[in-house]
N, C-alpha and C positions, 0 to 999 in steps of 0.2 A: 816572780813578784807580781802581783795583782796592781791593777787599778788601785784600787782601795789603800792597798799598802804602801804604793809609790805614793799617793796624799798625800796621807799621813805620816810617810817620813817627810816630805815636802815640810806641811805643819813643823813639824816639830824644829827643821831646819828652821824655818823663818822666824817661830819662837827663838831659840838658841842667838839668832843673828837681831833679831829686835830687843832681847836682855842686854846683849855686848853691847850695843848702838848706844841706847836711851836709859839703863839704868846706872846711875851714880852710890858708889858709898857716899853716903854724908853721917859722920860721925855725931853733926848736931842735931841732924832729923829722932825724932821719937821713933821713928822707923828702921835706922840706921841707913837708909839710902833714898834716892830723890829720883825722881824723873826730869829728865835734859831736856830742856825747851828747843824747839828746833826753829827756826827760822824759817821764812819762804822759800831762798834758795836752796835750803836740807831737805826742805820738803817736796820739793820740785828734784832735786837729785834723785830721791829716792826713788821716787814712780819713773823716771828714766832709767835706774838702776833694776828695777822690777820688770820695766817693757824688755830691754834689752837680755833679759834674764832669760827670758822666756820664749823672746822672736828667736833666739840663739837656740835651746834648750827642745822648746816645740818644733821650729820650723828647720833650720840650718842643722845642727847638728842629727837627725833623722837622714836628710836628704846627704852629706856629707857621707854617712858610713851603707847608708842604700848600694850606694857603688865607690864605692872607697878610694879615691885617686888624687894626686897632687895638686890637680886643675882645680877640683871640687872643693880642695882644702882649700887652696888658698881663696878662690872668689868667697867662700862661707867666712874665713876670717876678716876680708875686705869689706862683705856686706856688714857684717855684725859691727865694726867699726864706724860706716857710713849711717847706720841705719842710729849707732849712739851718738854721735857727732849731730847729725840731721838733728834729732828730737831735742837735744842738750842748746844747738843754738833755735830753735823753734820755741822753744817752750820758756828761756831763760832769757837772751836776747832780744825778741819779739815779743812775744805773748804778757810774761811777767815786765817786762820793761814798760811795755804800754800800760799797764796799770799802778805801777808803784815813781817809774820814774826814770828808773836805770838796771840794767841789767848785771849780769852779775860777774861781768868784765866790763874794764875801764874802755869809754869811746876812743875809738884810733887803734884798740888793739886787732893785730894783722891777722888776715884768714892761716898767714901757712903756722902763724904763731898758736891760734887758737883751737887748730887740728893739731900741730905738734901736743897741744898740752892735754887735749882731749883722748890722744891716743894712750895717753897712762891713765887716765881716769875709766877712759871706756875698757881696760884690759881686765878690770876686776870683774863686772857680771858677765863678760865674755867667759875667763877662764875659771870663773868658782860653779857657773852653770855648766860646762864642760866634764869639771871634777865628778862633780854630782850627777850628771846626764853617763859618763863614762861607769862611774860607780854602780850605778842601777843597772845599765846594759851587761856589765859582767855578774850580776847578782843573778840576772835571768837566766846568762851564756850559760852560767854552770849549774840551774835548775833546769835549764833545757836539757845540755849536755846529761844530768844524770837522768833524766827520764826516758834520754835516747839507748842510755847504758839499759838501762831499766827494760825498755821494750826489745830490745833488742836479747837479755837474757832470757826474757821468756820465749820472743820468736825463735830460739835457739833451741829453748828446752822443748817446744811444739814442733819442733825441726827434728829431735830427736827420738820423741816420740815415736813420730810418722815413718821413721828410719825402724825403730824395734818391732814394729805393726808386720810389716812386711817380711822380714827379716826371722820374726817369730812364725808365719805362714809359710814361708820356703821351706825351712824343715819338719812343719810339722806333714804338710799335705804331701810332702814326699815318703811321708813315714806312710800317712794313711793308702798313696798311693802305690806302695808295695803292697800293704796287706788287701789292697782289692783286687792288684795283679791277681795276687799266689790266690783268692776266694776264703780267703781265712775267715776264720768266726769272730775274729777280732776287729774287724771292720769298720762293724756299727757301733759297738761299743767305743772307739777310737772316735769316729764321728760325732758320740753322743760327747763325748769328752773335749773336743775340740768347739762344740757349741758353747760349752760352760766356760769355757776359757776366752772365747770371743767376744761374751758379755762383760768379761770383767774390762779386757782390752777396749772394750768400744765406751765403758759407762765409767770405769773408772783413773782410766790414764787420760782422761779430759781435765783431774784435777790438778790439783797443783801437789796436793801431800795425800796419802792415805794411811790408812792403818797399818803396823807393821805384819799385822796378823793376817790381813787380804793379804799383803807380799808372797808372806810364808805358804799361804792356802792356794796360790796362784803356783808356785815353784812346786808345792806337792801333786798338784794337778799336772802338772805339766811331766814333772819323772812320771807320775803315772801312765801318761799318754803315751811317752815314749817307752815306759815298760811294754805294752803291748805287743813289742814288734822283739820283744826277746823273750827264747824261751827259759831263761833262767829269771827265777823272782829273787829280789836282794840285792838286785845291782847296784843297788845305790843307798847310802847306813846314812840317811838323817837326824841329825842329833840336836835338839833345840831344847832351850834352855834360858826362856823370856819374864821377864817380870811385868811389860808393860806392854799387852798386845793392843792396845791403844795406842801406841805414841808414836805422830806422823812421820812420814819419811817421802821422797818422792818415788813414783811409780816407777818399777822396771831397776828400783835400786841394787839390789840382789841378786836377779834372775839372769843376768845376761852374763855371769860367771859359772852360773846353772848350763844355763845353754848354751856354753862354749867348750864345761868339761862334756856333755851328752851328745854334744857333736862332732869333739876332735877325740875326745877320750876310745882309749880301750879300757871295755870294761866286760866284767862279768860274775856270776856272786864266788868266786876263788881272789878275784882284784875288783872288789869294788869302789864306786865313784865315794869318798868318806867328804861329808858335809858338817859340818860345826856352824851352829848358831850362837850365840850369847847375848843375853840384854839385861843391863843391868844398870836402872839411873838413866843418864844421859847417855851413858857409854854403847855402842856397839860395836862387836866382835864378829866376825864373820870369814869363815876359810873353808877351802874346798881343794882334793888334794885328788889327782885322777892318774893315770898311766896314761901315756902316748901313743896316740895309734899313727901308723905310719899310713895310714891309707892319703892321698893326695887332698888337698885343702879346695873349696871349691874360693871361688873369689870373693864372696861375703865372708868370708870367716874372719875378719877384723874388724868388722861393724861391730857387732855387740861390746865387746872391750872395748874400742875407740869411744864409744860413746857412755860408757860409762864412768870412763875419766875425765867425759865433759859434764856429764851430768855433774861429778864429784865437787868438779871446779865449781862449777855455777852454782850450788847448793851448799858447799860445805869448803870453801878456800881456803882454808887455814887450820879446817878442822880435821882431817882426814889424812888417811895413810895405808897407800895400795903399795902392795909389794908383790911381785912376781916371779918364780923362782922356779927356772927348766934346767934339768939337764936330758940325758938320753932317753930317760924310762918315765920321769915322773915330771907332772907340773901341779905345782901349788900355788893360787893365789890366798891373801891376806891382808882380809880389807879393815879396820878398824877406823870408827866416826865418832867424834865427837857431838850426839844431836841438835844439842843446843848453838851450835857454831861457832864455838870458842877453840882456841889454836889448842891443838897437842902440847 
């Protein structure tokens, strides 16, 4: 809540609280209600009712939750009592007395009598400035709190990011780092294709959503890379089937099932990697179904997964549905999204 906006519910409070005070039905008025004449001593209440609203409100209750403790409570509810007492007889006693005649307790009435009676008078702008001072401070608590939710999912999803960067370079540079071993002819080609794929990494997983169709033309590039380093072509039967290669999605949503079957997978074009696309509406479909190689896993090989079920999370909570499904020979996953982020 703003400056601005704490005013003006101010305002409107003191409206609402000067209509209940000062306005009358009167059934004989042409108007149907009247304005209450206030007297000196009401009117003298009220600016004491106002100071102590405030000295409470601005000063004490700030200082009070600064460092939050019992010692703190109670002198801030002690002052705010003294500080209404104090102006109540200053201003009623003294001040107005000297000028009218008599103040607005009878002469002879006792100091412990006239704090006993001032400590029920002075409890109302004590605790109705409290209510409203408490009210605002949780209005903000939970506009803080959700902008902390807020920055905090995207430092997560830039956290993730920076995780699939790396992670995407481990196996490719390994790949290209064979083919320079063995002097293959594939090499440079590999390299030329790994530059194309760096630019998309470096210019467009900066964003927060892209095209579904970069996705797809990132995941095509990328089997292609890794084709190079097998001598059988077909490894891998992409099958898509999009209506909306426009409609955003976040970066690296897709591929990191891509490059978990090209990395753990046995494949080759007798058992290839079979890949299903679909889009259709809001809806997307997406499965990938590979053989099991038993070669040894190196220590990254749960990043990409991990991190696309948090991607999932943070982007699509209630919309989405990853299913995983291994036995000896085969693993498939099957991801479908609701785009728009409305629950299954």
């Amino acid at each position: 809540m703003t400056k601005k906006k704490e005013v003006l519910f101010h305002a409107l409070f003191w409206l609402l609280f000067v209509y209940f005070e000062l306005i009358q039905f009167d059934l004989t008025n042409p108007y149907l209600f009247s304005i209450r004449k206030l007297d000196i001593f009401e009117i003298s209440g009220g600016i004491i009712f106002l100071a102590t609203f405030y000295i409470n409100y601005i000063l004490l209750l700030p200082w009070v939750f600064d460092k939050l403790n019992w010692k703190r409570g109670i002198l801030s509810i002690a002052s705010g009592y003294i500080f209404f007492i104090s102006l109540r007889y200053f201003l009623e006693q003294i001040l107005i007395s000297q000028l009218i005649g008599h103040g607005n307790y009878f002469e002879g009435t006792s100091l412990s009598y006239y704090v006993y009676d001032n400590l029920y008078y002075g409890s109302f702008p004590l605790i109705i400035s409290s209510i409203l001072w408490i009210l605002i401070f949780n209005v903000r608590l939970l506009e803080y709190n959700k902008h902390i939710v807020e920055e905090k999912s995207a430092t997560e999803v830039k956290f993730l990011k920076a995780q699939l960067n790396p992670h995407f370079m481990f196996n490719t540079l390994n790949n290209i780092y064979s083919l320079v071993y063995f002097k293959s002819d594939k090499a440079l080609p590999a390299i030329e294709k790994l530059g194309e794929l760096m630019r998309y990494t470096t210019y467009e997983t900066s964003k927060e959503k892209i095209d579904l169709q970069q996705e797809v033309n990132y995941i095509k590039s990328y089997i292609e890379l890794d084709q190079l380093r097998h001598e059988d072509d077909n490894t891998v039967n992409f099958e898509i089937a999009i209506d909306k290669p426009f409609i955003q999605i976040p970066p690296f949503l897709l591929s990191p099932l891509v490059e978990n079957a090209l990395k753990h997978g046995k494949y080759n074009k007798y058992h290839p990697i079979f890949i299903n696309l679909q889009q259709t509406g809001e809806r997307l479909f997406f499965k990938i179904t590979n053989k099991i190689g038993h070669q040894k896993k190196d220590k990254l090989g749960g990043i990409g997964l991990d991190n696309l079920k948090k991607t999932l999370v943070i982007n699509y909570p209630d919309a989405h549905s990853l299913k995983i499904n291994q036995d000896k020979q085969i693993f498939s996953a099957q991801l479908e999204i609701d785009l728009d982020g409305k629950a299954n």
